[in-house]
C-alpha positions, 0 to 999 in steps of 0.5 A, a space after each residue: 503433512 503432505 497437504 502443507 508440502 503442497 502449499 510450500 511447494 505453491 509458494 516456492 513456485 510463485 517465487 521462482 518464477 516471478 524472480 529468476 524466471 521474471 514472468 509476471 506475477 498474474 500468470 504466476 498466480 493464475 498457473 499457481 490456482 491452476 496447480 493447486 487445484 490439481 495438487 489437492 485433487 479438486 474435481 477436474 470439472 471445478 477447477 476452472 469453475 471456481 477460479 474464475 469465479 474467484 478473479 470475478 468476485 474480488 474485482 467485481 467490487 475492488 476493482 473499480 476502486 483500484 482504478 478509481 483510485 489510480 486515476 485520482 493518484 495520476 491526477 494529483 501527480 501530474 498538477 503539482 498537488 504533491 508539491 502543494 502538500 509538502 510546501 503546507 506541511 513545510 509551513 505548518 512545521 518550519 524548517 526546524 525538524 527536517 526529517 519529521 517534515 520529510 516523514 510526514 510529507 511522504 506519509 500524506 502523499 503517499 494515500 494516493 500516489 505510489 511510492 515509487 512515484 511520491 519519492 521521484 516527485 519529492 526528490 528535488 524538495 528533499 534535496 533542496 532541504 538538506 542542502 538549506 539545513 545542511 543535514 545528512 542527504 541520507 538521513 533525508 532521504 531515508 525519512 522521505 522513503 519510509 514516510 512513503 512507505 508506510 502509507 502505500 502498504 497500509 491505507 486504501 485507496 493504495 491498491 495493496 491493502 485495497 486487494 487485501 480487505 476485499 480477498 479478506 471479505 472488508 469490501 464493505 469495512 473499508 473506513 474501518 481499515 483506513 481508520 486502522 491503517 492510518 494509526 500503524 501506518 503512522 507508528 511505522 512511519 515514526 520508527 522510519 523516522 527514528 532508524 533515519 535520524 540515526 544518520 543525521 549526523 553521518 557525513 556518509 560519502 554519495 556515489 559521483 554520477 558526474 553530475 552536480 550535487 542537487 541543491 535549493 533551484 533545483 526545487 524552485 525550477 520543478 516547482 516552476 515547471 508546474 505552473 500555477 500550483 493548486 491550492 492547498 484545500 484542492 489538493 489535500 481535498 480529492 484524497 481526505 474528502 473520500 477518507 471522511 465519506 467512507 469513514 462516516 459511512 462505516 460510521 453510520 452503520 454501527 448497531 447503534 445507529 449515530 445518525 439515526 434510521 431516517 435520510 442521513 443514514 441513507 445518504 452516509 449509507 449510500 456515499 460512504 460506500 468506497 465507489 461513490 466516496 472515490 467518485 465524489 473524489 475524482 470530481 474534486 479532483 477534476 479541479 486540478 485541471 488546468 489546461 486549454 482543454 480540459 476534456 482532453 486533458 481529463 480523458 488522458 489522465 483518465 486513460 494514463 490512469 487506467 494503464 496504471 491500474 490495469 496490471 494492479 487488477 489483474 494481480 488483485 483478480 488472479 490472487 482472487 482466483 488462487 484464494 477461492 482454489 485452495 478455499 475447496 480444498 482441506 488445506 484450510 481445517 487443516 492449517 487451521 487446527 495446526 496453527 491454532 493449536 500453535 496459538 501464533 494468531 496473527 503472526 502467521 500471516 505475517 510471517 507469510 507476507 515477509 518471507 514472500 516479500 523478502 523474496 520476491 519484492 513486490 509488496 502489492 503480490 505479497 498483500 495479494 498472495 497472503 490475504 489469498 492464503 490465510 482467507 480461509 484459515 481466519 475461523 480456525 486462526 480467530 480471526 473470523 469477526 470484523 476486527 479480526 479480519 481488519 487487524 490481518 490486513 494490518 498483519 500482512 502488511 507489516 510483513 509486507 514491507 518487511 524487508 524491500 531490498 535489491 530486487 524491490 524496484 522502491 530500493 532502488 528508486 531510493 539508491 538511485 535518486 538519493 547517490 547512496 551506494 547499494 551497501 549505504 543503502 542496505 545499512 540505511 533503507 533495506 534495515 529501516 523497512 525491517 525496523 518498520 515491519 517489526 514495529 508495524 507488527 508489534 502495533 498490531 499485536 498491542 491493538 489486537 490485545 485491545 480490540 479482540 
């Protein structure tokens, strides 16, 4: 019992110091693995030993596609490629269903742009959409946010469920994980839809800024801001061409051999590995460039992207650090048999995530710090094959988004850039991230009864 109070205590520590203390979550999981490490009586010579070669190991491999991944994000951010994809998603489905649009628009857009990003860039286009089809701006922007949402906590190259795969020993199954991922993702981003289209209809009074209301302009001045906007194909084309490649990879090395032993299953092999397949998307997305010099341009958004993902992997590595502590020690039979004697399975990391989420706020730590810990317990949970392991990424980031309220900076993007007052936004977006983490579990409980 005294080894779970130590655990509880870790957690608690971790909460308190990155929420009232306000220190940063990489020196609180890095004094987190140091305390550990004491705490359970690991060899005071190995301490230092095996948290270092924890942060090591889980950035030797993700931590180049964290960044290869932000690069790509900043440059499809800053060329207007985000308004390309909602202007061909607005012509594939018409104005008819407004929220759909939004939905699946922050669903597409959020894969390599972070969220809170995707919704600054999207406002002007939400606005300009609920003023032309005269619905609720808070419907819209509810449907906006969740389609967002479910795309960051789920589908690498987003850098949370990246750290989770690689904590959870995916480095080399990350086509399996987006292939998962973008099936829970898109169930989850349906129930945002759904708790949206609850306030289609409301005519729920915004806050007064004393500015004007935003309406159609302010879309065609952003758009106009851009300059020439890039094509469809090149902007869809840096995030869904990598996808494809680490896909095929994946592919390519089942047992069964589809693209036989000879050339293509070196060549599927080789590409289809996440850093070649992200490589082969930062050239498509050198295309994006548009200015007089280039190269400058290029290595400012490559510089731009590098400070993006810089706290990301220190996060991502001392999560690492703390994982590899508590794997030497005996927390992990420990919690094991427990919990399997429970027979709670996936719901355990789950429920981890969410309480983590809900009280510190970010879900990246909360991916983090919950792959961290269930890591070692996957054999004694069942979890330990390849499904298995896929399905806990999903788990935790079903609880990682469950639920994003007044101490996520997402939420108050969200309030902020849509007028909604803090208790709308509670009613409208603080509960459609409860509705999509409960319904982003059950998924995944439904497809492990299938899979495993």
């Amino acid at each position: 019992m005294s080894l779970v109070l130590i655990l509880v205590a870790l957690i608690a520590f971790i909460v308190i110091t990155t929420t009232r203390l306000k220190l940063h979550p990489f020196l609180a999981l890095l004094l987190a693995a140091f305390l550990a490490g004491f705490a359970y009586q690991v060899p005071v010579s190995d301490i230092t030993k095996t948290l270092t070669a924890g942060f090591g190991s889980i950035l030797g491999y993700i931590g180049i596609v964290i960044a290869l991944g932000t690069i790509i994000g900043v440059i499809l951010e800053r060329s207007g490629a985000a308004i390309t994809m909602a202007e061909t998603v607005i012509r594939l489905l018409g104005e008819r269903f407004p929220t759909l649009t939004l939905s699946i628009i922050g669903y597409l857009v959020s894969i390599p742009v972070f969220c809170d990003s995707g919704y600054v860039i999207l406002n002007s286009l939400k606005n300009a959409l609920a003023a032309r089809m005269r619905v609720s701006l808070v419907s819209m922007s509810v449907a906006l946010a969740t389609g967002l949402y479910a795309t960051h906590t789920f589908v690498p190259p987003t850098p949370g469920p990246i750290a989770a795969a690689g904590n959870l020993g995916l480095d080399a199954q990350l086509g399996l994980v987006i292939a998962v991922g973008l099936v829970v993702s898109f169930v989850t981003a349906m129930a945002g839809l759904w708790w949206a289209n609850r306030f289609l209809n409301k005519d729920i009074a915004l806050v007064d800024d004393g500015t004007p209301m935003p309406a159609a302009e302010d879309f065609a001045a952003l758009r106009a801001r851009y300059g020439t906007l890039p094509s469809a194909f090149q902007a869809f084309a840096p995030i869904f061409v990598p996808i494809l490649l680490i896909c095929l990879g994946s592919v390519a090395a089942f047992p069964g051999r589809p693209f036989g032993e000879g050339m293509a299953l070196t060549v599927f092999g080789f590409i289809g590995q996440p850093v070649p397949a992200l490589l082969v998307g930062l050239a498509l997305a050198c295309t994006l460039l548009k200015g007089s010099n280039k190269r400058q341009e290029f290595q400012e958004r490559v510089t731009e992207g590098i400070l993006a993902a810089a706290p990301i992997l220190l996060i991502t590595g001392a999560g690492g650090a703390f994982g590899a502590v508590l794997k030497v020690t005996p927390l992990g039979d420990y919690l094991g048999s427990t919990l399997s004697a429970l027979g709670i399975g996936l719901f355990m990391p789950f429920l981890v995530a969410a309480a983590l989420k809900t009280a510190q706020g970010s879900t990246t730590v909360a991916l983090v710090t919950t792959s961290a810990l269930v890591a070692p317990l996957l054999g004694q949970l069942g979890l330990d094959s390849e499904i298995g392991r896929v399905l806990t990424v999903m788990a935790i980031g079903a609880g990682a988004m469950t639920v994003s309220h007044a101490n996520d900076s997402f939420f108050w993007v969200v309030t902020q850039f849509s007028r909604m007052s803090v208790a709308t936004a509670y009613r409208a977006q603080t509960l459609a991230t409860l509705v999509q983490g409960l319904v982003g579990m059950a998924t995944v409980w439904l497809l492990s009864l299938i899979l495993l």
